[in-house]
N, C-alpha and C positions, 0 to 999 in steps of 0.2 A: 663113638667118639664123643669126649664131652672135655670143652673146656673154658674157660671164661677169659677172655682177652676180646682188643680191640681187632677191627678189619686190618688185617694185614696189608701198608699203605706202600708196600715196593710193588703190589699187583699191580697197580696202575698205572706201572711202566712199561712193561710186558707188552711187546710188538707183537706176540703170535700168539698170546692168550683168545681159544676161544672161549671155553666155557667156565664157570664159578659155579659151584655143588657144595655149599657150607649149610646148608639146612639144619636144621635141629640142632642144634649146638649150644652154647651162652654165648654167643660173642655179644658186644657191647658199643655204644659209641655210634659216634655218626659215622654214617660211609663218605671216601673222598671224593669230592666232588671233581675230581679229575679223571674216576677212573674210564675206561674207553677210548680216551680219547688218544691215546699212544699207540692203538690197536690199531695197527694197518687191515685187516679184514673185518672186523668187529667181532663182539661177541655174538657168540649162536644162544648159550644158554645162560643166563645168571640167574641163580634161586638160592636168595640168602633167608627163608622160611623161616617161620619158627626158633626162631631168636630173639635179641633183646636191641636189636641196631634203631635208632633216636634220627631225629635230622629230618632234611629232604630226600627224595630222588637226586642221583646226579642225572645229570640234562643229557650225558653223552653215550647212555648206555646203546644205543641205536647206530651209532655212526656206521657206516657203511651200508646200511640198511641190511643186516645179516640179521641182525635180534629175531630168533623164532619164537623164545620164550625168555618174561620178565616172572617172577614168581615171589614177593617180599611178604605173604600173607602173616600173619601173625606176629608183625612186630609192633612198636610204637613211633614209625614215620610222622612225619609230620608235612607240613609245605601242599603245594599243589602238584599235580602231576605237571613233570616239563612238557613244555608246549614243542619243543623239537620231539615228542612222540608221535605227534597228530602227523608227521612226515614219515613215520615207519609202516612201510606198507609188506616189509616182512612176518612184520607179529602174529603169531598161530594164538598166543597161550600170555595171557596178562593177567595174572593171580595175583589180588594187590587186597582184600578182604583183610577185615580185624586192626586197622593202623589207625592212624588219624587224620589221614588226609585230606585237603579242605579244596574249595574250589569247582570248577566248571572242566568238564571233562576236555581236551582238546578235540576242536570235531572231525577234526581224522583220524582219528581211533575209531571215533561211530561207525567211519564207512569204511573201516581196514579191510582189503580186499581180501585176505586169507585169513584173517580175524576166527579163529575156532571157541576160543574159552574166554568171553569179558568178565573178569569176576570183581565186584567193586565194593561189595557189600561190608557191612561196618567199619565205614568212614562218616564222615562228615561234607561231601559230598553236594553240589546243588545243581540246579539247571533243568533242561530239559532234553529227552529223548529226540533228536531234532528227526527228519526225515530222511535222511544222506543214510540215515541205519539201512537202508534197503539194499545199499551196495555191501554191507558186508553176507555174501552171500552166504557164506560158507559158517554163519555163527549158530554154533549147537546151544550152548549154555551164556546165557544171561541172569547175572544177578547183582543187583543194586539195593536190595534189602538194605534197614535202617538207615539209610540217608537224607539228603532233604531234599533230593528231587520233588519238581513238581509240573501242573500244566497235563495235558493229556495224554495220551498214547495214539503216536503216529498208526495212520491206517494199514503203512506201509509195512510194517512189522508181519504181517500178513503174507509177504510175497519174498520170505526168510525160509524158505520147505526144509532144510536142515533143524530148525531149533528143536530141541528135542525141553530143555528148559529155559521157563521165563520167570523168574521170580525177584517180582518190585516189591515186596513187601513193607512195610512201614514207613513210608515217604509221605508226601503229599500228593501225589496225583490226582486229579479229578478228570469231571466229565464222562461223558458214557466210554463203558468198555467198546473198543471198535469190534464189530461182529467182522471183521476179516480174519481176527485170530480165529476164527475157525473155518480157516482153509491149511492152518498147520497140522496134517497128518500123522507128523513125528511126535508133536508134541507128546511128553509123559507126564509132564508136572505145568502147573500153574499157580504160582501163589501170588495174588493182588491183595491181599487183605491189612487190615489197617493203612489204610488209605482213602480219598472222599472220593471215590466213584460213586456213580449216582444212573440214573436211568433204568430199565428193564437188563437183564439177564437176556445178554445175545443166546438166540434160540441157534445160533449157528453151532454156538460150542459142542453143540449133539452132535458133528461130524468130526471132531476131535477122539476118534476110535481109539487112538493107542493113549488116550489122555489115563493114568493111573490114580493121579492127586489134584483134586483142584478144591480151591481154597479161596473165596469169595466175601471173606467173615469180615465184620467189622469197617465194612463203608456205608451209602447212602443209597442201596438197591433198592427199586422198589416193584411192584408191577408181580405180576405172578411167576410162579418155578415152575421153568419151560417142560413141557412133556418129552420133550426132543430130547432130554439129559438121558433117557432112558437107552441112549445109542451108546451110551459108552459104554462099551464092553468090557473095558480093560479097569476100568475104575474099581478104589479100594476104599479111598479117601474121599470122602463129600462135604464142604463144610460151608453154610448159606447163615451162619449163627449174626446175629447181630447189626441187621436191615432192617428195610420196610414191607417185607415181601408179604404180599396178601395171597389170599384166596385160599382153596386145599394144595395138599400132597398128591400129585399125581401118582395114581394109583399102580403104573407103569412103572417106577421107579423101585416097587418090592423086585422089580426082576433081576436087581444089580445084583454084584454078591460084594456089597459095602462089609468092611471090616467098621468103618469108622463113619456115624452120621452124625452130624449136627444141625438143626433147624431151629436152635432156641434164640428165643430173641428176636421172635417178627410179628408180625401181624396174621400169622394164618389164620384158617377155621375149618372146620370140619372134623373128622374124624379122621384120626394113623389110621394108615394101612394096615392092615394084620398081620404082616410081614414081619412089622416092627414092631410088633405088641410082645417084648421081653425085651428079660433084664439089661441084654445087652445093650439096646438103645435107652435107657433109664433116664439121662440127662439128655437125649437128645432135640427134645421138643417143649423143655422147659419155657416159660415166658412167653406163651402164646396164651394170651386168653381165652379165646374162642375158641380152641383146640383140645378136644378130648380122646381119650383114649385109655381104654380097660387095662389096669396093673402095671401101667408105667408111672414113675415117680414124676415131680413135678406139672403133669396136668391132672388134668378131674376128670372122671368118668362118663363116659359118653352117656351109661344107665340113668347117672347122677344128672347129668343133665337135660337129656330127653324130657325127664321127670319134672323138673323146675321149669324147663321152657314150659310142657304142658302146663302145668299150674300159673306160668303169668300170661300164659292167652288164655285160662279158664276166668281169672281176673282180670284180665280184656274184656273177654266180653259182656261176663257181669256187670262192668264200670260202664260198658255201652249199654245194658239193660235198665240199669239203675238211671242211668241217666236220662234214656227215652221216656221212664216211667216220670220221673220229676220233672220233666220238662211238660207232658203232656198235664201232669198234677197242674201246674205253673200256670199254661193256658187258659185253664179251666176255671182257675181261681180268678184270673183277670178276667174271663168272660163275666164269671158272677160278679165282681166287682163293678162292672159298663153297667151291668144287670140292677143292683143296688142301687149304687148310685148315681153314677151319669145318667141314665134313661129314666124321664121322669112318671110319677104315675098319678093318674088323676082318683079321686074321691067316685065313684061308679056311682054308688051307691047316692051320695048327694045332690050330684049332678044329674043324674039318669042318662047319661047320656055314655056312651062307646066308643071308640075309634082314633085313630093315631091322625094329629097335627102337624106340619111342617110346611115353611115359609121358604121361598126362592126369591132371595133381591138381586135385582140387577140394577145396574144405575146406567142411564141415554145417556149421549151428547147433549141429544135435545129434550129431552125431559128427566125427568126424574122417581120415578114411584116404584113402588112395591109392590110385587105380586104373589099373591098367595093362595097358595088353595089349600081349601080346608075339607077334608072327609072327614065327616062326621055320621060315624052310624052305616044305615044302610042310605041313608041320603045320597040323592048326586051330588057330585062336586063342581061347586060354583066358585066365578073369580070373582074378584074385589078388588078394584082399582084405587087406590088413594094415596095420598102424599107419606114420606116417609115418616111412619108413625111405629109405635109401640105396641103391640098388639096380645092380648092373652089366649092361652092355648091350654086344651084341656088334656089332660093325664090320664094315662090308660091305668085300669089297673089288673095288674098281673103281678103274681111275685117271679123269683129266679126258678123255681120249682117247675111252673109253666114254661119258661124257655129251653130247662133244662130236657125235657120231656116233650118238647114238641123240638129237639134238633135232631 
């Protein structure tokens, strides 16, 4: 069926209308903001999908609380979601993806008791994920992709054992990923990426068994990649690209059977796995520096490297040699210099006389003089008592040669 016309506006009269199934079509135009509310039982189904319909939500699609499924994805809506929804505690399936709808989610939707499918994603969209989400028990699929949610992710998402997906992708969210998501068993997919998560990589997600895709890229991770990811058995998809993540590749991690890795874009070091040393992985460890690995593109060879580290500790320790050497040079040259010229030396020859001179003054309370002893020669050494005076002192002679040779 294909045709281009506006909403058919006598539906809105309709007492015993339950369901609307105009999907895929061109209809055009905004919907009447009356319709429902003529409905003595309500509507079960309304999926006006993939069409061209403009405008708001009307408010009354819910009356009677019968609505099991709202379904408008791929139109160009506009307005906020009516707040008489957050009162529909019948809705399974709210498929509202690709519009433009602005606004704060109502928060009983969050906690819609039969709530199966929240799908929200490419809107415009804001708020936060509040905590009341633990009563929708029964939610398999969540996604809120490109919006502007923000604030953290309640702990309580954790105690959801239904969710099979979770995907917040491009919002604002920050703060650490809550390590309770890995108590979701069902879970198959995880996408947080592009978003400011920040903290370590909950080691819990390694109990996430039936996890297939998970997608961690482009937040504020930082801290090392858990060894525990090595649990997912089910995994295809792996993608850590564009964090702070340090340290090596857990070497546990060759035992996945990854279709898809990415690691570029962090802080590692050490050496890939062997695992992942071909083509296949080529881009995937791009933009580590410290990370090498033989015939993959984008890093350097661990050969290569080996090689250069040795050669800048063989110039380590050279630079520690050289410098021992000149330092001890250094010493040497200030000893002969004390040698030269500070330590004085006497005429031998002239004088006839031998032996090294030095004076000790002290100054009393009650007196005052100088005391000196002089060794001279093989003589004993005698004191001399007298007022503070000037006194002359004979010079050894010896050159640096001598000192150097008797140390």
């Amino acid at each position: 069926m294909s045709m281009k016309t506006f909403f058919p506006s006598g539906l809105s009269t309709f007492q015993f209308l339950r369901e609307v199934r105009i999907f895929s079509n061109n209809f055009t135009g905004t919907l009447p903001q009356d319709l429902g509310l003529a409905s003595e039982a309500g509507f079960v189904i309304f999926d006006i999908s993939n069409n061209g319909f403009t405008g708001p939500l009307p408010p009354h699609l819910c009356k009677g609380t019968a609505l099991e499924t709202l379904a408008a994805l791929n139109n160009d809506l506009v307005g906020e979601i009516p707040s008489e929804y957050g009162d529909c505690s019948s809705i399974q399936r709210l498929r509202l993806p690709n519009n433009r709808i602005s606004g704060d989610v109502p928060l009983g939707l969050w906690a819609a008791p039969a709530l199966f499918i929240l799908q929200l994603d490419g809107n415009e969209l804001k708020g936060t994920i509040p905590p009341d989400i633990a009563n929708a028990r029964n939610l398999s699929i969540l996604r809120l992709d490109n919006n502007q949610f923000y604030g953290s992710l309640p702990a309580e998402l954790g105690s959801i054992w239904n969710l099979t997906v979770l995907s917040i992708s491009h919002n604002n969210f920050s703060h650490a990923i809550p390590s309770q998501i890995g108590k979701l068993q069902s879970l198959s997919e995880l996408h947080l990426q592009h978003n400011a998560f920040s903290g370590d990589i909950p080691s819990s997600l390694g109990s996430c068994s039936g996890l297939g895709v998970l997608d961690l890229s482009n937040n504020m991770l930082s801290g090392s990649i858990p060894a525990s990811l090595a649990g997912l058995s089910a995994i295809n998809s792996l993608d850590l690209s564009h964090n702070q993540l340090t340290g090596g590749i857990p070497e546990v991690l060759s035992e996945l059977k990854l279709t898809n890795l990415n690691l570029s874009y962090n802080l590692l070091s050490g050496s890939v796995p062997s695992a992942f040393l071909h083509s296949a992985f080529d881009d995937s460890f791009a933009g580590n520096a410290d990370l090498c690995g033989d015939h993959l593109v984008g890093i350097q060879s661990c050969i290569k490297l080996d090689s250069e580290n040795g050669t800048k500790a063989s110039k380590f320790l050279l630079h520690i040699w050289l410098a021992g050497i000149f330092g001890a040079a250094f010493i040497l040259l200030v000893l002969g210099f004390l040698c030269l010229y500070i330590l004085p030396r006497p005429n031998m020859k002239a004088s006839g006389q031998g032996g090294l001179s030095w004076y000790m003054a002290r100054k009393s309370s009650s007196r005052s003089y100088t005391d000196s002893w002089e060794l001279q020669g093989s003589k004993s050494a005698r004191r001399i008592d007298h007022p503070w005076t000037l006194t002359s002192f004979h010079k050894v002679q010896f050159s640096e040669y001598d000192i150097m040779n008797n140390l």
